[in-house]
C-alpha positions as CSV (number, residue, x, y, z in Angstrom):
1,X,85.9,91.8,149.7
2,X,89.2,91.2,150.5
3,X,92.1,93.2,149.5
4,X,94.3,90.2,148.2
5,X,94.1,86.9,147.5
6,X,97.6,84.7,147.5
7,X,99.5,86.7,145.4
8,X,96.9,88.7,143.8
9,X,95.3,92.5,144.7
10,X,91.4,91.9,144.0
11,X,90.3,94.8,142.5
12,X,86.4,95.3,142.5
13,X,84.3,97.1,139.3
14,X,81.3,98.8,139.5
15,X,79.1,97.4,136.6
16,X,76.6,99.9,135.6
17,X,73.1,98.4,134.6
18,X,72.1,97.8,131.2
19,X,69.4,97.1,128.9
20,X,69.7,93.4,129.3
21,X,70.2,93.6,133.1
22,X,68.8,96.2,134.4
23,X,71.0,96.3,137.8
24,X,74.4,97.4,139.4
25,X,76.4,94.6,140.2
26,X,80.4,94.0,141.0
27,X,83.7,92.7,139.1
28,X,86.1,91.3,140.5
29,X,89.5,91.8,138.7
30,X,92.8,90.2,139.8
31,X,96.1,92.0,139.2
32,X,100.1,90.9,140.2
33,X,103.3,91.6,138.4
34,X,103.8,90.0,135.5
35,X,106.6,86.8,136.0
36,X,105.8,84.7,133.2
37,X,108.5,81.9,132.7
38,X,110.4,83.2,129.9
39,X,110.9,86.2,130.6
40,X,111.2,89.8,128.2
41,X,112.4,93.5,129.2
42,X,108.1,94.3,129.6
43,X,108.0,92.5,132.2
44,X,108.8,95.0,134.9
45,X,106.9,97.6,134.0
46,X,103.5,95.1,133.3
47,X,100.8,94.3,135.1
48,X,98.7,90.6,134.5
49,X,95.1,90.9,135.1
50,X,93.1,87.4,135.7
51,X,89.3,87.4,135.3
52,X,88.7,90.5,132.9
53,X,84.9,91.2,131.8
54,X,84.6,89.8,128.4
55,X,83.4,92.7,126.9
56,X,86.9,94.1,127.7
57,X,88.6,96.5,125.2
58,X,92.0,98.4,125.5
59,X,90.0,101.4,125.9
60,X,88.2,100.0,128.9
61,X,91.5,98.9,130.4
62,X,92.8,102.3,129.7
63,X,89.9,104.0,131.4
64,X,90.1,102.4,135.0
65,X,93.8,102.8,134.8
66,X,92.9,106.6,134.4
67,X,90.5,106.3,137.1
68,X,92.9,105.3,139.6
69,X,96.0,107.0,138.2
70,X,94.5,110.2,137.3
71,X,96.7,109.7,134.0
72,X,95.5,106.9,131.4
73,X,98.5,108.0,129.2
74,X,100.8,105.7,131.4
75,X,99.2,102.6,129.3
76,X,101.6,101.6,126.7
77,X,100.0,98.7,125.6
78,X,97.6,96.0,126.1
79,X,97.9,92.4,125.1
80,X,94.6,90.1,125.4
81,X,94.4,86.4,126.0
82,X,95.0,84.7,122.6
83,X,95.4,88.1,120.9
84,X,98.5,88.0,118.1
85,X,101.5,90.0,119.8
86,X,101.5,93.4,116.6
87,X,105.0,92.9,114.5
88,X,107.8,94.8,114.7
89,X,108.0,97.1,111.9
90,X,110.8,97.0,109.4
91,X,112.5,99.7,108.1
92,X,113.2,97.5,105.5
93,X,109.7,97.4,104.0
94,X,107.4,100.1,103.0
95,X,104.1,100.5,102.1
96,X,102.7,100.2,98.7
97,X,98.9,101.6,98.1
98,X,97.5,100.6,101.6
99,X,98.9,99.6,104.7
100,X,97.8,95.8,103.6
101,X,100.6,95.8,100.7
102,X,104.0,95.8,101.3
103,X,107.3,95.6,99.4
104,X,110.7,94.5,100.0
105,X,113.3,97.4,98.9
106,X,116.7,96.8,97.4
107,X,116.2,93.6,95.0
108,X,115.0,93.3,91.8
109,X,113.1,90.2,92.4
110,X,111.6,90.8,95.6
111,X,107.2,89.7,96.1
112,X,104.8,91.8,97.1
113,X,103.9,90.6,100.8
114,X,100.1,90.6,101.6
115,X,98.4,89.9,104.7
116,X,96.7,87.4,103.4
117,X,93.9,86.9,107.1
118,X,90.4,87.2,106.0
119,X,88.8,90.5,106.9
120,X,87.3,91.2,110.1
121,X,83.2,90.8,110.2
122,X,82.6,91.5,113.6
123,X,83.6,95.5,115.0
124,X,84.9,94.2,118.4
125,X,85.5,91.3,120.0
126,X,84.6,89.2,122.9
127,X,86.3,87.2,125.3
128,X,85.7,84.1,127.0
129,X,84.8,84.2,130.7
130,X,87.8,84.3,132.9
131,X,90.5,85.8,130.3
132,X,93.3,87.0,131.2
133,X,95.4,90.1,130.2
134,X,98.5,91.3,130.5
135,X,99.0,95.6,130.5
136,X,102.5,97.4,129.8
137,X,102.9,100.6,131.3
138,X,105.9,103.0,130.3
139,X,107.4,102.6,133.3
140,X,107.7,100.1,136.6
141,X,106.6,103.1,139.0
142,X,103.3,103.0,136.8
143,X,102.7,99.6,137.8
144,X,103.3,99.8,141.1
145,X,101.6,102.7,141.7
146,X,98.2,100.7,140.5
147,X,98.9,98.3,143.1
148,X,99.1,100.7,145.5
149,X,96.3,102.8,144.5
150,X,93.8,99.7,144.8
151,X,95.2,98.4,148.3
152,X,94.9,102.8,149.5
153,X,90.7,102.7,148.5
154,X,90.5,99.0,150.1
155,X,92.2,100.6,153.2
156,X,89.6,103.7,153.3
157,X,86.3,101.1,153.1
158,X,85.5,103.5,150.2
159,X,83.8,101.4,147.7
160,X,82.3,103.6,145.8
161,X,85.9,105.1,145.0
162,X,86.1,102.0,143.1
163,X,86.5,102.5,139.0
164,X,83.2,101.9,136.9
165,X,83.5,99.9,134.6
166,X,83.0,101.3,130.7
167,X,82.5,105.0,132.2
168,X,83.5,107.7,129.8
169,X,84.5,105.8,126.8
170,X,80.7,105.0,125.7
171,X,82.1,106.9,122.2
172,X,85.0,105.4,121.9
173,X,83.8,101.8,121.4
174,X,81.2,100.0,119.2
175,X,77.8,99.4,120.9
176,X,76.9,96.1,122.0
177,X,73.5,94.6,121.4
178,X,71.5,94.9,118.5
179,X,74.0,97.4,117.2
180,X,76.9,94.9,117.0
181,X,74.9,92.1,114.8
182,X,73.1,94.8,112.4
183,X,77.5,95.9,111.9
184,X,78.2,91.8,112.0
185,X,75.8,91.6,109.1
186,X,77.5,94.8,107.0
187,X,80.6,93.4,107.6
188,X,80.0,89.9,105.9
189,X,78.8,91.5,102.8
190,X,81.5,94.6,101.7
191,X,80.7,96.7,98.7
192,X,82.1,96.0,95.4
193,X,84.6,98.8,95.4
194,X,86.4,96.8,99.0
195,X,85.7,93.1,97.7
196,X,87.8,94.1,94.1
197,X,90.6,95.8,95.8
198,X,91.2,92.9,97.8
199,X,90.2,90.0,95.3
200,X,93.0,92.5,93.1
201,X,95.6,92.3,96.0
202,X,95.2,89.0,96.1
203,X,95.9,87.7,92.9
204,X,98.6,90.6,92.4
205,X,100.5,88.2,95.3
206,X,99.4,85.0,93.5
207,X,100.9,85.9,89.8
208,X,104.4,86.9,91.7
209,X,104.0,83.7,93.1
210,X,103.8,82.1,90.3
211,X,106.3,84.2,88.2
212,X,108.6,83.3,90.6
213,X,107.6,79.7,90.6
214,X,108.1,79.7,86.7
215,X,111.9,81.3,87.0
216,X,112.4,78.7,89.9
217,X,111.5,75.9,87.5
218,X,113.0,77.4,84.3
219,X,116.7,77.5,86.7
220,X,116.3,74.1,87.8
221,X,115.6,72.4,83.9
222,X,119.0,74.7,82.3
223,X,120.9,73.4,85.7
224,X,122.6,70.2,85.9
225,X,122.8,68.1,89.1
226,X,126.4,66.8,90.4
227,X,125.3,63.8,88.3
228,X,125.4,65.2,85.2
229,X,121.4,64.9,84.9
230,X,119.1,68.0,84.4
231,X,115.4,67.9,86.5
232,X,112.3,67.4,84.7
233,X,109.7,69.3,86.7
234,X,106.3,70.0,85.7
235,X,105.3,71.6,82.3
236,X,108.3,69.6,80.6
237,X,111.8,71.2,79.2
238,X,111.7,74.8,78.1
239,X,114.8,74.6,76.8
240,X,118.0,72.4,76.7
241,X,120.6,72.5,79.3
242,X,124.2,74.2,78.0
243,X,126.9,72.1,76.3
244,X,129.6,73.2,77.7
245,X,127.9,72.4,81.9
246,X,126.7,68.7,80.1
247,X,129.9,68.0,78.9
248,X,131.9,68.6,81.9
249,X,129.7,66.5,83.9
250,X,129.9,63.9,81.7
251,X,134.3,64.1,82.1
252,X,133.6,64.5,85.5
253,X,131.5,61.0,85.8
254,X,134.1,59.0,83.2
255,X,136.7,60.3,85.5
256,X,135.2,58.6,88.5
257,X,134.0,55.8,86.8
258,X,138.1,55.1,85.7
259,X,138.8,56.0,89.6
260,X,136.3,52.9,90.9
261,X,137.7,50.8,88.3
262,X,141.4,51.1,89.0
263,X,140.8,50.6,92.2
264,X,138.6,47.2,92.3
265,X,141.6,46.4,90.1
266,X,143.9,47.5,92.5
267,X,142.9,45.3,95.3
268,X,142.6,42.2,92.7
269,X,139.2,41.5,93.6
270,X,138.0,42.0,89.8
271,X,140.0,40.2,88.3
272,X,139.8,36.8,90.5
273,X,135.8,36.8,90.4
274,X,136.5,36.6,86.5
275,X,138.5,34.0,86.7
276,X,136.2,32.1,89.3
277,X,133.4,32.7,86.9
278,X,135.1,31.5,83.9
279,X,136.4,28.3,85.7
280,X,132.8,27.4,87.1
281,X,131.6,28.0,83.1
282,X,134.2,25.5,82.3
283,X,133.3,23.1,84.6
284,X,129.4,23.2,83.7
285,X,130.5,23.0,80.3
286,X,132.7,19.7,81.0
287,X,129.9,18.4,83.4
288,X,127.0,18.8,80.6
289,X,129.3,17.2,78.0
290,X,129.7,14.1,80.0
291,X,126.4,13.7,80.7
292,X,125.6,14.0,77.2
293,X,128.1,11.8,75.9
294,X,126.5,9.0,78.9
295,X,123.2,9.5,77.0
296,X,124.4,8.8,73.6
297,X,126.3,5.5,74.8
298,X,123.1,4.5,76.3
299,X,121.0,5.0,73.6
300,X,123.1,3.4,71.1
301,X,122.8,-0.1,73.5
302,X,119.6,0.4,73.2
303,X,119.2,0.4,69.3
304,X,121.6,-2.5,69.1
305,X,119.9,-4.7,71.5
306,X,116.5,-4.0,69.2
307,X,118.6,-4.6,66.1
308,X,119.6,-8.7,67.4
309,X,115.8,-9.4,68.2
């Protein structure tokens, strides 16, 4: 196998046999510093890795690391395909009964925050075929000493100084297997004790919700707009709005109804579309009593005319 490929150090596994295949076989890995496109101050000291086994675990990644380093401690972290990056913690929140709880300090009003994912109901994961991973080391020496360690045994023809893959950490993960559905199935169905701590936790989140919802609301309905008019949200009025905030609102809109006023009457353009209007009412007045007046004549012709026969 060759050493590298493009820009990539191949590094072969030794995959010990199993139940389900009972035979040694070989893993390919592919390794290069990490340059992704925006880049972060881990990217130095990181290594990304391109076709990992999909039974992959940090303590897997850790354990050929060891085997090639003779120091697994120089893993700081690992970070799988799709995996959610861990949050920064704050030491502005602190823990409140469990590590799934959590409380803002320094206001009165502040919510509980609550993870709010659905548990886990399977023990480890699985990854589809060809994942990639990226691995931080404490330090850029670390990752270049990998590098070099792999090219060193593909140099000797050595490959059975190659790592094995899962070797030494058998206790340190969960079993694959039979194993993993018989936990799948616990999983799904908690004890009573876990289900009504969370369904508890939950709905201590959902009534702050709400309470803050209600004080929300009952701010809005005692708060005038810039209009004068108070918002009607759902549940109706609690209480009126205050006097004195209504009545200064109302000032405020009299005061710039006057300003509009004065100046539409300022420019003249009022007061000549009411006279327009009041001449054209004039005129349809005059018009209509004309053609009344032409009926009447008309009609009084006729009557005389019927008189002389």
């Amino acid at each position: 196998m060759a050493p590298t490929i493009k820009s990539y150090t191949v590094l072969p596994l030794n995959i010990p046999r199993t139940p389900a295949f009972p035979k040694t076989t070989t893993h390919a890995i592919y390794l290069q510093p990490h340059a992704p496109k925006i880049l972060t101050e881990e990217d130095s000291r990181s290594l990304f890795l391109v076709n990992i086994p999909i039974d992959s675990t940090p303590a897997h990644i850790r354990g050929i690391i060891g085997d090639l380093l003779g120091a697994a401690g120089r893993v700081e972290d690992v970070h799988f395909e799709g995996e959610k990056r861990k949050p920064i913690p704050s030491t502005d929140v602190v823990a409140v009964g469990s590590s799934n709880k959590k409380r803002k300090r320094g206001h009165e009003d502040s919510s509980i925050e609550f993870d709010e994912a659905l548990p886990e109901v399977w023990d480890r994961p699985l990854h589809r075929s060809g994942s990639t991973a990226i691995v931080v080391f404490v330090d850029a020496k670390s990752a270049e000493a990998v590098l070099k360690a792999i090219r060193k045994i593909h140099k000797s023809g050595k490959t059975n100084k190659f790592p094995t893959w899962g070797a030494g950490i058998e206790s340190k993960v969960p079993q694959l297997g039979s194993s993993r559905y018989i936990n799948h199935h616990e999983l799904r169905f908690p004890d009573v004790h876990t289900l009504q701590m969370n369904v508890d936790a939950y709905m201590t989140v959902f009534n702050s919700k709400e309470e803050q919802k209600k004080r929300e609301d009952a701010r809005k309905r005692n708060m005038p707009d810039e209009d004068g008019f108070v918002t009607v949200t759902r549940g109706g009025r609690t209480g009126p709005a205050r006097r004195e905030d209504v009545e200064e609102k109302r000032i405020e809109m009299e005061a710039r109804e006057e300003k509009k006023r004065k100046e539409l009457e300022g420019k003249g353009f009022y007061r000549f579309q009411v006279r327009e209007k009041r001449k054209q009412e004039q005129g349809e007045l005059i018009k209509q009593f004309e053609e009344d007046k032409r009926r009447i004549e008309k009609l009084r012709e006729i009557r005389g005319r019927k008189g002389k026969v």
